[in-house]
C-alpha positions as CSV (number, residue, x, y, z in Angstrom):
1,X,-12.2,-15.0,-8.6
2,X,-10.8,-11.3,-8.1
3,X,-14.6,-10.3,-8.6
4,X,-15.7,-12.3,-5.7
5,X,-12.7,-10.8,-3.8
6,X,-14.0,-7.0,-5.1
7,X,-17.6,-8.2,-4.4
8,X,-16.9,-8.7,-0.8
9,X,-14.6,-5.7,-0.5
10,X,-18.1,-3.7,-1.3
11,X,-20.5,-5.8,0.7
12,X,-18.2,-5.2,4.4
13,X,-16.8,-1.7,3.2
14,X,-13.5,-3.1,3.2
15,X,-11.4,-0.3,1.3
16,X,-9.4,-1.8,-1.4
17,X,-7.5,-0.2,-4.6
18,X,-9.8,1.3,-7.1
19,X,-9.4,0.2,-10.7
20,X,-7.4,2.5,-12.2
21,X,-4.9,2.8,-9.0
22,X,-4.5,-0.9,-9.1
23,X,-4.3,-0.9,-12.4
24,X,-1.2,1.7,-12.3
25,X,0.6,-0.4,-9.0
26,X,0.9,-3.4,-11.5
27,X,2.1,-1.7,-14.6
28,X,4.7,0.3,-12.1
29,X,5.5,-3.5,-11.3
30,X,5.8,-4.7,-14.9
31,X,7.4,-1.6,-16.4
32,X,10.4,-1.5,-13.5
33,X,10.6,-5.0,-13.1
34,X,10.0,-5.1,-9.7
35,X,10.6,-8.5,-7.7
36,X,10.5,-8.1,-4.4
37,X,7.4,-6.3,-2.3
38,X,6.8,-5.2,1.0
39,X,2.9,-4.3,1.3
40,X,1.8,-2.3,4.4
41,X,-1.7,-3.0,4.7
42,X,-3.0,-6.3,3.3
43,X,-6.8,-6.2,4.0
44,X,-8.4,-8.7,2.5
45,X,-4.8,-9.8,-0.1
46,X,-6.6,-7.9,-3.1
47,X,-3.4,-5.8,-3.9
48,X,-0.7,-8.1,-3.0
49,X,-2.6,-10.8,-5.3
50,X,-2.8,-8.1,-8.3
51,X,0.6,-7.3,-7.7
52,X,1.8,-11.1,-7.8
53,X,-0.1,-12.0,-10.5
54,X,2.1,-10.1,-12.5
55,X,5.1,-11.9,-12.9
56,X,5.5,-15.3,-11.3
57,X,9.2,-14.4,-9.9
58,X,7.3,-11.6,-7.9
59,X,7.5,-12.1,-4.1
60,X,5.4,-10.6,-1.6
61,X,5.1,-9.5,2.3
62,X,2.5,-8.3,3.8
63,X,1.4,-6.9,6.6
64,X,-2.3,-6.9,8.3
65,X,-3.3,-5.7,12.0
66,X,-6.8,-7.0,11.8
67,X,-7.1,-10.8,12.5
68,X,-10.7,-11.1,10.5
69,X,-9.2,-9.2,7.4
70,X,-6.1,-10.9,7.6
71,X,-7.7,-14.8,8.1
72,X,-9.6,-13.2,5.1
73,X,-6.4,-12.5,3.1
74,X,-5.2,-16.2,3.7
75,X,-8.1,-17.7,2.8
76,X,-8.0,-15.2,-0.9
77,X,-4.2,-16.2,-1.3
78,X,-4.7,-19.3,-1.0
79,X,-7.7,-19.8,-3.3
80,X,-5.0,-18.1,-5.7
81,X,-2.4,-20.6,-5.4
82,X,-0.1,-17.9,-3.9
83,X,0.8,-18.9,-0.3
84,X,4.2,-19.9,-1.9
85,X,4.8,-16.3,-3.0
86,X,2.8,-14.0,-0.5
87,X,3.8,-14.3,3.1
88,X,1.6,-12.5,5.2
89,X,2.1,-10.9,8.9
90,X,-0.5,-11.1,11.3
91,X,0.5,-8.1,13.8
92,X,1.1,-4.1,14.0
93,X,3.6,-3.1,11.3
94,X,5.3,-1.3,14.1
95,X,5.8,-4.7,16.0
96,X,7.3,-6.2,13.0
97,X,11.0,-6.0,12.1
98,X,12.5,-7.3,8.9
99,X,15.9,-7.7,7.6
100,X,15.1,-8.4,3.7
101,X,15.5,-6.0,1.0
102,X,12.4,-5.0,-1.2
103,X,12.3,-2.9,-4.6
104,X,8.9,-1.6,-3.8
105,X,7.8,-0.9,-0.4
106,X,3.7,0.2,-0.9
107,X,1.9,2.0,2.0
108,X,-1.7,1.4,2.1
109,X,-2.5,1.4,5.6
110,X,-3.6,3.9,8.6
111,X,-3.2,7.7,6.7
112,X,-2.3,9.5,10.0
113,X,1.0,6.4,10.7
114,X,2.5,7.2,6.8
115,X,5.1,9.0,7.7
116,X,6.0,6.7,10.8
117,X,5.4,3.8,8.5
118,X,8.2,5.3,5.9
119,X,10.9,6.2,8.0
120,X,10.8,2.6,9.9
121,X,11.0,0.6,6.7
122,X,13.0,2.9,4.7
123,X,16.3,0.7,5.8
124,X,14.3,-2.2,4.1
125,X,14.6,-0.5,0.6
126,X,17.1,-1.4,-2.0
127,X,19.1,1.4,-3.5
128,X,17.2,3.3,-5.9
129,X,14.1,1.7,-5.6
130,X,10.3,2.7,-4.7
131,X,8.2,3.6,-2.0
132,X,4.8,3.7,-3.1
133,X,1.8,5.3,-1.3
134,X,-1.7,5.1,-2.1
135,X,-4.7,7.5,-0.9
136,X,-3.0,10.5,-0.8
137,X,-6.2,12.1,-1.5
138,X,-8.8,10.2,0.8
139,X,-11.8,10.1,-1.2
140,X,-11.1,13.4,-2.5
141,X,-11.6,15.3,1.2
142,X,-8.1,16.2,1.2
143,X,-8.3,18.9,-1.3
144,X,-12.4,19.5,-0.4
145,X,-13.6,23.1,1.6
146,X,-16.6,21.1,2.8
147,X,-16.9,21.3,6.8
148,X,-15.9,18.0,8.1
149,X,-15.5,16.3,11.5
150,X,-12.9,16.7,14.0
151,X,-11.5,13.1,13.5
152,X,-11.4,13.7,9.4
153,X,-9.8,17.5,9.8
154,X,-7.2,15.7,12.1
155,X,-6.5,12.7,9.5
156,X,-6.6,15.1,6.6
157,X,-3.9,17.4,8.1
158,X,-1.7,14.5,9.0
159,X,-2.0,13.3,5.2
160,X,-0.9,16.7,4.6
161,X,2.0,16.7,6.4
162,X,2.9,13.4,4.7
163,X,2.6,14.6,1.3
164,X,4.9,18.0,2.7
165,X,7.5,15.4,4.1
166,X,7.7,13.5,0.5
167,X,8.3,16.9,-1.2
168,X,11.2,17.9,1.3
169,X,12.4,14.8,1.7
170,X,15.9,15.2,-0.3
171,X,16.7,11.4,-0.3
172,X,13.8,10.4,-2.4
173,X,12.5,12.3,-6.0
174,X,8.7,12.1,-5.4
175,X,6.2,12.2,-8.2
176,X,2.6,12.4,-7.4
177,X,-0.2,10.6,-10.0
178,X,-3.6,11.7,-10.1
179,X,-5.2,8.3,-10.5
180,X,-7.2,6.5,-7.7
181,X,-7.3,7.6,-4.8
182,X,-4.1,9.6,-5.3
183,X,-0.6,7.8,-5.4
184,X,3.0,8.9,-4.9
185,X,6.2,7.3,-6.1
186,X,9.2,8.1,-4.3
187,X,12.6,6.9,-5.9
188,X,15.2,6.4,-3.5
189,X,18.7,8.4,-4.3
């Protein structure tokens, strides 16, 4: 069933998780026994379904702007069984406020809102536990010399400044993979 999910993902260039990045999210999961998730960025519920497939005591949020992705999401959860254990939010993570704790917090969503998207769920963290962001290199473009549009040299400076912020940012210990499309882990203090 996850291929039909990836098959669609393809067909409507719906950007989800490559294989190895998804791959290293759920054994970050597993190896820190991580419980409690706040995904920023559902699309179409391919990550938060890897990521609660893991362990059945794994519980999920999740949060999608775009009501055709997001009635896409529901219909993947639920053809998982998972509806029980992944809540998803229909609305602008901006609009949303939460008062639960999570031991992961993972930012996949609009590059250029990261940092935003950081410092207003920050409070939701549990003490020295994990923010987790994925495409910190953007399909490579972030560290390429090619000549690219306005819109892209705008977004790629922005994820620039984001990855800067991580590395001066003296209440997390940041540690950046090369696998995917470029993850960080920050570990709160």
């Amino acid at each position: 069933m996850l291929d039909n999910i990836e098959k669609y993902a393809k067909k409507y260039n719906i950007p989800i998780m490559q294989k190895d990045g998804i791959d290293f999210l759920t054994n970050f999961i597993k190896e820190n026994n991580i419980k409690n998730i706040l995904e920023i960025g559902t699309a179409i519920g391919y990550s938060a379904i890897k990521m609660a497939l893991v362990d059945k005591d794994i519980n999920i949020v999740s949060i999608e702007r775009d009501i055709n992705r997001y009635n896409e999401a529901i219909k993947n959860v639920s053809e998982f069984n998972l509806n029980n254990r992944i809540k998803l939010i229909n609305d602008d993570a901006f609009n949303v406020e939460l008062d639960d704790k999570f031991d992961l917090i993972f930012i996949d969503a609009a590059k250029a809102q990261s940092i935003k998207f950081f410092l207003k769920f920050e409070k939701n963290l549990n003490k020295n536990k994990y923010i987790i962001t994925d495409n910190l290199k953007f399909h490579g473009l972030v560290e390429s010399n090619e000549k690219l549009s306005r819109n892209l040299r705008q977004l790629i400076r922005k994820i620039k400044n984001y990855i800067d912020f991580l590395k001066n940012n003296n209440n997390y210990d940041t540690i950046f993979y090369d696998v995917g499309d470029g993850i960080s882990v920050s570990k709160k203090r």
